[in-house]
N, C-alpha and C positions, 0 to 999 in steps of 0.2 A: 166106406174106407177099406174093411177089409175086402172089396171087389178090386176095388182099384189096386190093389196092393199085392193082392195074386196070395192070398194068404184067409184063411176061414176067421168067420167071428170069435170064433171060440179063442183063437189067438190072438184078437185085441182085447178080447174080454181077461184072458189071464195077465196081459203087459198089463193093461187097465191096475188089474189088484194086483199089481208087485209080483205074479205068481209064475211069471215066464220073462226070462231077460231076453230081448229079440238079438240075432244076429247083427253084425256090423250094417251088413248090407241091408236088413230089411229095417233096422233104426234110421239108416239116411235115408232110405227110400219115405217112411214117414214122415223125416224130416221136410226135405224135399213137398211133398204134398201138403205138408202145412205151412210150407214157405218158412222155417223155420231152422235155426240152426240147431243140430242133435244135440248141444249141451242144455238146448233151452229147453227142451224136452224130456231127456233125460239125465238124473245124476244118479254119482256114484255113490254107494250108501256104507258108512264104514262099520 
């Protein structure tokens, strides 16, 4: 995933633990790759 994505492991591994919020761009791009819509993927946490 992170090859495809143009982005290091270590930076799905931090989104993975809540420990990095990705860019807009690079959340739809994930989206996108998982045929999924970014809400479904990601929320907002208050």
């Amino acid at each position: 995933m992170a090859r495809k994505l143009g982005v290091s492991r270590q930076t799905i591994i931090a989104i993975e633990n809540h420990k990095y919020n990705p860019t807009l761009e690079l959340a739809m791009k994930m989206a996108r790759l998982l045929e999924r819509q970014v809400e479904d993927i990601f929320f907002l946490e208050e």
